[in-house]
N, C-alpha and C positions, 0 to 999 in steps of 0.2 A: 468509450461512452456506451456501446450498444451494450457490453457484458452490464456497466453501473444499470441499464435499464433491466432488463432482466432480473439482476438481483432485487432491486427494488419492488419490481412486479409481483414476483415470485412472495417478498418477506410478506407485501399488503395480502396476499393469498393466505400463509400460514398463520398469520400473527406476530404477537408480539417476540415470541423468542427467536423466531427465524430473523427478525428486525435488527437484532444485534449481530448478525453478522454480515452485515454491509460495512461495519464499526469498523471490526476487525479486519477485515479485509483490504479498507483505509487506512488505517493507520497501520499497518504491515507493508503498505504498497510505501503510505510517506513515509517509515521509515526506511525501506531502501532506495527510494529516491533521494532521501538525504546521503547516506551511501553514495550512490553515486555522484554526486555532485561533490565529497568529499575527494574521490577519485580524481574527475575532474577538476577539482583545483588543484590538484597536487598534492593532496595531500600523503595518499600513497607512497608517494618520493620521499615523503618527512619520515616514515614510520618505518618504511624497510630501505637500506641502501644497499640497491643491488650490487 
């Protein structure tokens, strides 16, 4: 939460183009949060049998 603050602080400082990358930033973090939770179900087990 503190780092979401700061970036946000920081993008209203720069402007608009600095603004897009809190974007990126989210959507990089959900998609390895998806990632993991594919992990976490198992799915891992399905894709390689050790």
């Amino acid at each position: 939460m503190a780092e979401t603050a700061v970036i946000v602080t920081s993008s209203k400082q720069s402007g608009q183009r600095a603004a897009t990358i809190p974007w990126q930033w989210i959507a990089g973090n959900f998609s390895f949060a998806k990632q993991r939770l594919n992990y976490a179900a198992g799915g891992n087990r399905c894709s390689h049998s050790n």
